[in-house]
MARMARFI-29658 format. One record per residue (C-alpha): x, y, z; residue in one letter; residue number from 1. Coordinates in pm, 1 decimal. Example, Ala and Ser with C-alpha at 12.3 -4.5 7.8 and 13.67 -1.06 7.14 Angstrom:
% MARMARFI-29658
- X:Y:Z:rest:nr
- 1230.0:-450.0:780.0:A:1
- 1367.0:-106.0:714.0:S:2
This chain:
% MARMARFI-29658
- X:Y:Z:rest:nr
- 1715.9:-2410.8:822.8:X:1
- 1709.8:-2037.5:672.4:X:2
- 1479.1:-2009.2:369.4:X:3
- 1592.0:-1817.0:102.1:X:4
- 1336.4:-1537.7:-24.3:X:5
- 1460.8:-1329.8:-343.6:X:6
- 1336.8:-919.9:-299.0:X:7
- 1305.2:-688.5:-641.4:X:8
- 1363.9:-367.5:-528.0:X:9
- 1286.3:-49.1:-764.9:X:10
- 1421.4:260.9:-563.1:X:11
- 1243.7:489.6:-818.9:X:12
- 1235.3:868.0:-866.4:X:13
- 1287.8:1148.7:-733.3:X:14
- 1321.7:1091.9:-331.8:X:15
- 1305.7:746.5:-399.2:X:16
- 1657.4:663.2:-374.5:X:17
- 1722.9:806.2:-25.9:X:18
- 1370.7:604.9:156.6:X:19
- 1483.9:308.0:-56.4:X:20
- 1871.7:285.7:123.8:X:21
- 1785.0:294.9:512.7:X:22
- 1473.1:70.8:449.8:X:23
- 1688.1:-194.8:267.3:X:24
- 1954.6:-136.0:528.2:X:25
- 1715.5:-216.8:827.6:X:26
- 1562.7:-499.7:622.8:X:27
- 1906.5:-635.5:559.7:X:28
- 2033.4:-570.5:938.7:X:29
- 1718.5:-856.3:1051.0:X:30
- 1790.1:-1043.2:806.1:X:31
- 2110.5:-1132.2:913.3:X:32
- 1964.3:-1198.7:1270.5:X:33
- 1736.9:-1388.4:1152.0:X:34
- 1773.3:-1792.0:1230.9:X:35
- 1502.3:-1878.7:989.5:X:36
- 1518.8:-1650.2:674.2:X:37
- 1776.6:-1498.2:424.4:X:38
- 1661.8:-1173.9:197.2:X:39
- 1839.3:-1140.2:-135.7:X:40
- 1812.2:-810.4:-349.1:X:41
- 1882.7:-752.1:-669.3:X:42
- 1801.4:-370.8:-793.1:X:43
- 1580.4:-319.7:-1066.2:X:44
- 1610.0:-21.7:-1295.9:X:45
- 1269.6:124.7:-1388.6:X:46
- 1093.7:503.7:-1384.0:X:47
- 1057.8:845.6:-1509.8:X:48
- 1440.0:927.8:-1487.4:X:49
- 1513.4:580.1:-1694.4:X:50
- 1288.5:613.0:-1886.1:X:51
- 1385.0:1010.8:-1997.6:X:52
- 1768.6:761.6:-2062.5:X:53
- 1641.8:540.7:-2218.1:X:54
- 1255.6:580.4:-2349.1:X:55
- 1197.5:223.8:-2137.2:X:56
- 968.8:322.8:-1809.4:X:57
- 984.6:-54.8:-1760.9:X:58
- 1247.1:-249.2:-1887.6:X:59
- 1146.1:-652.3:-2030.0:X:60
- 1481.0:-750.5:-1790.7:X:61
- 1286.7:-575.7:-1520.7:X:62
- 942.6:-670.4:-1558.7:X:63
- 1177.9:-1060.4:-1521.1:X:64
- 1352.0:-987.9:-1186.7:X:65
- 1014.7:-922.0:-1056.6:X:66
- 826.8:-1193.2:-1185.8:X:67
- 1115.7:-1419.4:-1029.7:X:68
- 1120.2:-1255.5:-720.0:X:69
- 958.8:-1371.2:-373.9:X:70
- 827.8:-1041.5:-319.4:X:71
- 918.2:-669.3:-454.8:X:72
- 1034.8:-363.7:-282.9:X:73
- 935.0:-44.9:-508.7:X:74
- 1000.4:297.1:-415.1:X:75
- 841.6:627.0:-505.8:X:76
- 792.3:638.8:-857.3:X:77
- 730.8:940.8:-1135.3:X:78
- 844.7:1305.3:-1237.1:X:79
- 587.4:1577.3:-1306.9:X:80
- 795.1:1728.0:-1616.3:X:81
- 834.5:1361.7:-1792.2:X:82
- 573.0:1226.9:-1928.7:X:83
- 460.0:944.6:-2220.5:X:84
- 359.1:1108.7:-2547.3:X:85
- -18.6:1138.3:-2459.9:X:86
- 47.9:1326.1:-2187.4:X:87
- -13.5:1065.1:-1876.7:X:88
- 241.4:967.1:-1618.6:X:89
- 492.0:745.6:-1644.2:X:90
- 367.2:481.2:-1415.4:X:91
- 532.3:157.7:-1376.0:X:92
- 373.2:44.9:-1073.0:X:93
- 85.0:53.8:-1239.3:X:94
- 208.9:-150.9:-1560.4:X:95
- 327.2:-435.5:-1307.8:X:96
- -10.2:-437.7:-1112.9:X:97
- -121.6:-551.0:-1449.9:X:98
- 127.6:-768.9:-1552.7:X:99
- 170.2:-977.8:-1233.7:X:100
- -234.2:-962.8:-1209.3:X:101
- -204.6:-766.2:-844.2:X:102
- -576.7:-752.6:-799.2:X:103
- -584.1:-643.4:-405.5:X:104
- -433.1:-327.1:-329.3:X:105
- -407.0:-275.0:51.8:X:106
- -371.2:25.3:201.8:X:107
- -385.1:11.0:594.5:X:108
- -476.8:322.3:834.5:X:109
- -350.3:332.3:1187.5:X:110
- -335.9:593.6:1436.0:X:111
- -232.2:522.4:1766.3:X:112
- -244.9:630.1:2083.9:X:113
- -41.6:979.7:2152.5:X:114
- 5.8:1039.1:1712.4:X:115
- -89.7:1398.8:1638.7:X:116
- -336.2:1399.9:1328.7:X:117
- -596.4:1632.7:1213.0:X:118
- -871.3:1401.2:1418.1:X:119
- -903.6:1432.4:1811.2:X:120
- -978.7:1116.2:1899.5:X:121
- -1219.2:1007.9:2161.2:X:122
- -1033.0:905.2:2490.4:X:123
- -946.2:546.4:2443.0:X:124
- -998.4:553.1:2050.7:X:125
- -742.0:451.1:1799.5:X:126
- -776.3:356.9:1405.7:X:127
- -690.9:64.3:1284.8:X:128
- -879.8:-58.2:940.5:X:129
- -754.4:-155.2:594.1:X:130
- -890.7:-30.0:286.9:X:131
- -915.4:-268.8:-43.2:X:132
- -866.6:-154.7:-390.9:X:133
- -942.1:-358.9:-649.2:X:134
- -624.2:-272.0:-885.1:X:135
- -642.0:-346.0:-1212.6:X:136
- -993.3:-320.7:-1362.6:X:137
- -1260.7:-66.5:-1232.9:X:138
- -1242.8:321.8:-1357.4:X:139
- -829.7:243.1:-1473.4:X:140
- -942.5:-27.7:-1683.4:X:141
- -882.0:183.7:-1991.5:X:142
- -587.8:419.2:-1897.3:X:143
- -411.7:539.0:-2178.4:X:144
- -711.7:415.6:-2400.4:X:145
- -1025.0:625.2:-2345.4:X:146
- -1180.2:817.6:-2627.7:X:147
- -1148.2:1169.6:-2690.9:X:148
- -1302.7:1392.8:-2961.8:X:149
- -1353.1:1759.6:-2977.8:X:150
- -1678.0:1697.7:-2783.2:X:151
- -1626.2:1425.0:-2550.7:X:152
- -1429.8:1197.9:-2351.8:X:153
- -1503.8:839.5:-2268.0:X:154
- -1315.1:631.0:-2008.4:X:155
- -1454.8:270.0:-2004.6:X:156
- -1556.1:122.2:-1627.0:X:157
- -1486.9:-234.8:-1601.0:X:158
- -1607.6:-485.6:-1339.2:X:159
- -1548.5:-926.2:-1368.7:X:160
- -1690.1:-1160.7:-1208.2:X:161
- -1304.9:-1345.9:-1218.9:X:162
- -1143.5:-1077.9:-1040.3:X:163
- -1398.3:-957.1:-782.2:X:164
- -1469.7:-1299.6:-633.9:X:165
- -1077.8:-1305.6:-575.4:X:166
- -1073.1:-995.6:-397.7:X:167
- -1396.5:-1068.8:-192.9:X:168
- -1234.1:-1404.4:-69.4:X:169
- -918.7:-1178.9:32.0:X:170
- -1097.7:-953.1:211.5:X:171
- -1278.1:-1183.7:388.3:X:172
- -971.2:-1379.8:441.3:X:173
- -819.4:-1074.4:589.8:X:174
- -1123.9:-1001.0:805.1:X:175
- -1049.9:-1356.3:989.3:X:176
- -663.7:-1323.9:1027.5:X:177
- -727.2:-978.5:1191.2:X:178
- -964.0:-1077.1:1400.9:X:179
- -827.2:-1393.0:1486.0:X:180
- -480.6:-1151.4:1593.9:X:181
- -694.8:-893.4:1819.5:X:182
- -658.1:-634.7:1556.2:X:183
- -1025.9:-605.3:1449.4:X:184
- -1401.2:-712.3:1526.1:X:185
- -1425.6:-917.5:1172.7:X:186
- -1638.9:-682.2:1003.9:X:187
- -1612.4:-598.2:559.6:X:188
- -1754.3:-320.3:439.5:X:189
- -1832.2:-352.1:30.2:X:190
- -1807.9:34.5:-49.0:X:191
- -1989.6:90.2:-364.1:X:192
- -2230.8:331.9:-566.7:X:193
- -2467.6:41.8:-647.4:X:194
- -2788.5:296.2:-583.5:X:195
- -2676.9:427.3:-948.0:X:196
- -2480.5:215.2:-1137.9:X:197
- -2545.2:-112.9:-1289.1:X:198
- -2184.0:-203.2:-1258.8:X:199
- -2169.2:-150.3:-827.7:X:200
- -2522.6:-328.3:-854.7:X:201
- -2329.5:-629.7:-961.7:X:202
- -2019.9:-597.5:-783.8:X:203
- -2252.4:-546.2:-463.3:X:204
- -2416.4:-899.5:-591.4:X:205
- -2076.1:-1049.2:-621.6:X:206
- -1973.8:-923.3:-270.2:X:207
- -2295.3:-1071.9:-108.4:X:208
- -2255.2:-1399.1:-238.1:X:209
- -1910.0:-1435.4:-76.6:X:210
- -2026.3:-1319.8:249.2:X:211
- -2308.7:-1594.0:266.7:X:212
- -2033.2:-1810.9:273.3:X:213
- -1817.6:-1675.9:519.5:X:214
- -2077.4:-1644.6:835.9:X:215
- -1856.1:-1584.6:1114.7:X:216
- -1711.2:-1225.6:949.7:X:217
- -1992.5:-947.3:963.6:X:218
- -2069.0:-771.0:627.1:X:219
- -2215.6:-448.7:520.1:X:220
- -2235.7:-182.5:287.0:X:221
- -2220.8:184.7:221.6:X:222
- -2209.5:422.7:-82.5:X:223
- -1853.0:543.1:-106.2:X:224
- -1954.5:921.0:-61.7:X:225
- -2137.9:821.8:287.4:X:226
- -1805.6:597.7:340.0:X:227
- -1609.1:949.0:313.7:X:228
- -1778.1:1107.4:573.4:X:229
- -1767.0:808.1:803.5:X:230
- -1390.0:796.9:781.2:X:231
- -1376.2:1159.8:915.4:X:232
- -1666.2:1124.8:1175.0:X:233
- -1631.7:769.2:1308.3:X:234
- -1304.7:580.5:1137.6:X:235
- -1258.5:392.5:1457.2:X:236
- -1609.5:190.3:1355.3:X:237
- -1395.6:54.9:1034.0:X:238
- -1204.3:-307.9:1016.7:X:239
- -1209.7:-390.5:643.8:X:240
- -1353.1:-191.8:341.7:X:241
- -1331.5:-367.2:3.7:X:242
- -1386.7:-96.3:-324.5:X:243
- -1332.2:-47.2:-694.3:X:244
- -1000.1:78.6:-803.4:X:245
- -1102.1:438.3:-842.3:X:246
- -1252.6:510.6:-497.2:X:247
- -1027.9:299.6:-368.3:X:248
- -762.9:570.2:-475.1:X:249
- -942.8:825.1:-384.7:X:250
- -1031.3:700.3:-7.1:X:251
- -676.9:582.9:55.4:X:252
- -539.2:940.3:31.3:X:253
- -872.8:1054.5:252.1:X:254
- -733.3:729.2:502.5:X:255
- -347.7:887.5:490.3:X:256
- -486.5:1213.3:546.3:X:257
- -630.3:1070.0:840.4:X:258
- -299.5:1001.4:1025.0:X:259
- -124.9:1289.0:908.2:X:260
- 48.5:1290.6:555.5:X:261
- 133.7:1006.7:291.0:X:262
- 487.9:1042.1:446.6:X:263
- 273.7:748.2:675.1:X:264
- 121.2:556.4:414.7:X:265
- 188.8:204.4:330.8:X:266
- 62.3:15.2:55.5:X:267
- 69.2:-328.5:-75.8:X:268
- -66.4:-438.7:-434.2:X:269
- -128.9:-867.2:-397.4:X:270
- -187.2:-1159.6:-615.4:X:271
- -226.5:-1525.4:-621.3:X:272
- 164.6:-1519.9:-668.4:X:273
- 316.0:-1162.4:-666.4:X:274
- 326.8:-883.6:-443.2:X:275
- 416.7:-502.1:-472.2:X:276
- 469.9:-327.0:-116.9:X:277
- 563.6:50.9:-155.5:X:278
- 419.0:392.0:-9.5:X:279
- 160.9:593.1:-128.8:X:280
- 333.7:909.1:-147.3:X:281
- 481.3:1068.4:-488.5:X:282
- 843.3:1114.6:-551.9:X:283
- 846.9:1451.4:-403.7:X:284
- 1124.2:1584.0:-677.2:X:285
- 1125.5:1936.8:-531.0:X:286
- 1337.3:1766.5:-213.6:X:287
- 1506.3:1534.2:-352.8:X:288
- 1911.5:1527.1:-281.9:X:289
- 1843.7:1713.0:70.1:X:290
- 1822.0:1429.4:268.8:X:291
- 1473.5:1571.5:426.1:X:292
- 1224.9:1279.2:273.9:X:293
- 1018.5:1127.5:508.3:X:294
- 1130.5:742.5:525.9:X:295
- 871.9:590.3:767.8:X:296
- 581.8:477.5:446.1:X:297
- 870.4:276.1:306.5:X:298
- 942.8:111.9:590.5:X:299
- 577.2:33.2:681.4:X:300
- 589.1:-116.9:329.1:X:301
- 862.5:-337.5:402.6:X:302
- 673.2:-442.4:717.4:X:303
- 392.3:-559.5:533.2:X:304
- 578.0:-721.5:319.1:X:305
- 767.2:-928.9:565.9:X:306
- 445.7:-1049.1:724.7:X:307
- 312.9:-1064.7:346.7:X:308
- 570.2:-1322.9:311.7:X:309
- 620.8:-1474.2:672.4:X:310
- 226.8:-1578.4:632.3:X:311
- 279.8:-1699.3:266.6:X:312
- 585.2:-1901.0:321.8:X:313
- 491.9:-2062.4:708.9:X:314
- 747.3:-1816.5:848.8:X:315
- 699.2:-1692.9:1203.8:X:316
- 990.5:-1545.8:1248.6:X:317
- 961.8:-1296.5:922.7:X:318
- 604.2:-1233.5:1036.9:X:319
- 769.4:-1135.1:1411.0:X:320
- 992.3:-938.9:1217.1:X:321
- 737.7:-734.8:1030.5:X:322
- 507.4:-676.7:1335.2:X:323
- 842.7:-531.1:1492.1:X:324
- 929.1:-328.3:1219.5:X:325
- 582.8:-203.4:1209.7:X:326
- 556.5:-83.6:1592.1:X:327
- 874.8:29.5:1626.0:X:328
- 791.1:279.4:1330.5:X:329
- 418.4:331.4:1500.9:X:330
- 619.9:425.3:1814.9:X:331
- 844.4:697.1:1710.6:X:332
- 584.6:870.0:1521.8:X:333
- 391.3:871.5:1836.2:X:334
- 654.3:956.1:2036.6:X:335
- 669.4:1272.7:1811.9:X:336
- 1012.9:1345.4:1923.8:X:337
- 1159.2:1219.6:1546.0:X:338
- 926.6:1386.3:1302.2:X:339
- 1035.5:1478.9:912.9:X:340
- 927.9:1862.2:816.5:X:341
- 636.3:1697.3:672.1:X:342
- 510.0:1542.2:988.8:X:343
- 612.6:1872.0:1188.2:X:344
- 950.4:1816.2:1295.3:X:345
- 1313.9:1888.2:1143.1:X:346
- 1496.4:1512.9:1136.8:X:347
- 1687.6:1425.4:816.5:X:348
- 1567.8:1117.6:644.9:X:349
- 1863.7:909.1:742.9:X:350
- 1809.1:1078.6:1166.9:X:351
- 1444.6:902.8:1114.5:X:352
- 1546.1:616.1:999.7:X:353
- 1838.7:586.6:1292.5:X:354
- 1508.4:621.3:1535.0:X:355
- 1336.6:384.7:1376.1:X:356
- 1660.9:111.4:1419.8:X:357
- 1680.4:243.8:1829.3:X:358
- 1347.4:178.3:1911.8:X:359
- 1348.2:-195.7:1749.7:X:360
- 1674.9:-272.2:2001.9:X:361
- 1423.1:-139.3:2283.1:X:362
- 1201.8:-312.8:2189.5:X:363
């Protein structure tokens, strides 16, 4: 009997739009396959452009189809030339990572065998580790709130107790499933600056106490600046890192950069009830309408969140789905013969996406 699983989608700014069509397309295409699962999407209108229409980055109706959904889709968000009064980005991702309490933000980082990238890898080396951002509290805590005089600026650092004890238990959690798939060692990593501040001291502490209870998953630590350098010397070492909010955006661009652009970066942002799954990348205004964009971080997205919600909801066959998805885009981007400009090659957005569809019916 098909399940039926409601998806927000929020195609954004920008390129947005044209990553946000093939994606739903494929997603649509499997789920009409599909024996055991039915996708629904309703389109939710959110962003810089709406909100330069309207003065509404995220509309009250919106903010509603996503807290109803089963998951949500959201595209690239933002424009560089509209902004809120005080001068920050109009960020709506952000605003629902909040609102739906979307305390893990996971941002895998795979190379495989044959992708070009800035590393060499040894022979028989490939990366495969997550990274964990906390999402709503750490350094962010007080965006749009700091204090600001004529002779300082104060942004306000905050850490719970609440909040990391549910992201240690995810990470942890994830540390079993992948190792119980073959994917990793079981290994976390608590990256931190707990050598100088009080706060990492105690979000070290908090980390600790989690992995006394969860024995059969190694965990260590490292400062996040000695984490930096790891990820360029030895990234192949990592399975899970777990991190405050603000490294954790910092490292996750350092982990894209890793296999070659954010035009290959997935993210999800999870809670106890809600999910976000969209790429990393901006909204790339300066191509938008040329059907160039680089597709392939949007579809990654929606492969996470088919697992996401194949593992939430008992489903095999979404999770099959997802892993599909997932390889088939791995493959063509190691392949290298179907490469956007920013990956090296000349394919269109929608010639990408095409390969992408191909190598699933090889597969």
């Amino acid at each position: 009997m098909s399940g039926n699983y409601k998806i927000a989608v929020f195609d954004g700014d920008g390129i947005g739009p044209e990553i946000t069509e093939p994606t739903v397309k494929i997603l649509k295409s499997m789920s009409e396959a599909a024996q055991s699962y039915d996708l629904r999407f309703t389109y939710a209108p959110a962003g810089a452009s709406h909100y330069a229409a309207t003065n509404e980055s995220l509309p009250e109706r919106s903010l509603e189809i996503a807290r109803r959904a089963d998951a949500i889709l959201l595209s690239a968000m933002g424009l560089p030339d509209v902004r809120y009064e005080d001068g920050t980005e109009i960020s709506p991702q952000i605003d629902l990572r909040k609102a739906l309490k979307l305390f893990a933000g996971v941002r895998p980082v795979t190379v495989r065998t044959g992708q070009a990238g800035p590393l060499t890898l040894p022979e028989g080396r490939e990366i495969d580790f997550v990274l964990i951002r906390e999402s709503t509290e750490g350094l962010f805590h007080s965006q749009g709130c700091g204090q600001v005089t004529e002779t300082e600026a104060r942004e306000t650092l905050l850490i719970t107790r609440d909040v990391s004890e549910k992201l240690f238990r995810f990470a942890f959690d994830l540390a079993a499933a992948r190792k119980s798939s073959g994917r990793g060692p079981g290994r976390v990593t608590c990256v931190d600056k707990a050598n100088v501040f009080r706060a990492f001291a105690f979000f070290r502490g908090l980390f600790d106490a989690e992995a006394m209870r969860r024995p059969s998953i190694v965990a260590d630590h490292a400062y996040v600046d000695a984490a930096a350098l790891w990820m360029v010397q030895k990234p192949w070492d990592f399975d899970v890192l777990v991190t405050e909010n603000m490294f954790g955006d910092i490292l996750s661009d350092l982990g894209a950069g890793l296999m070659g652009g954010l035009g290959l970066a997935p993210s999800a942002d999870i809670g106890l009830d809600h999910a976000v799954f969209q790429p990393c990348h901006g909204s790339a205004p300066d191509i938008a309408g040329q059907g160039i964009a680089n597709p392939f971080a949007m579809m990654l997205s929606a492969a996470m969140m088919l697992d996401w919600l194949g593992l939430k909801h008992g489903n095999t066959e979404m999770q099959y789905d997802g892993t599909r998805l997932r390889q088939a885009v791995e493959a063509v981007v190691a392949e290298g013969r179907v490469l956007t400009r920013d990956l090296g090659g000349n394919a269109s957005t929608l010639a990408a996406a095409d390969a992408v569809t191909q190598m699933m019916r090889a597969s």
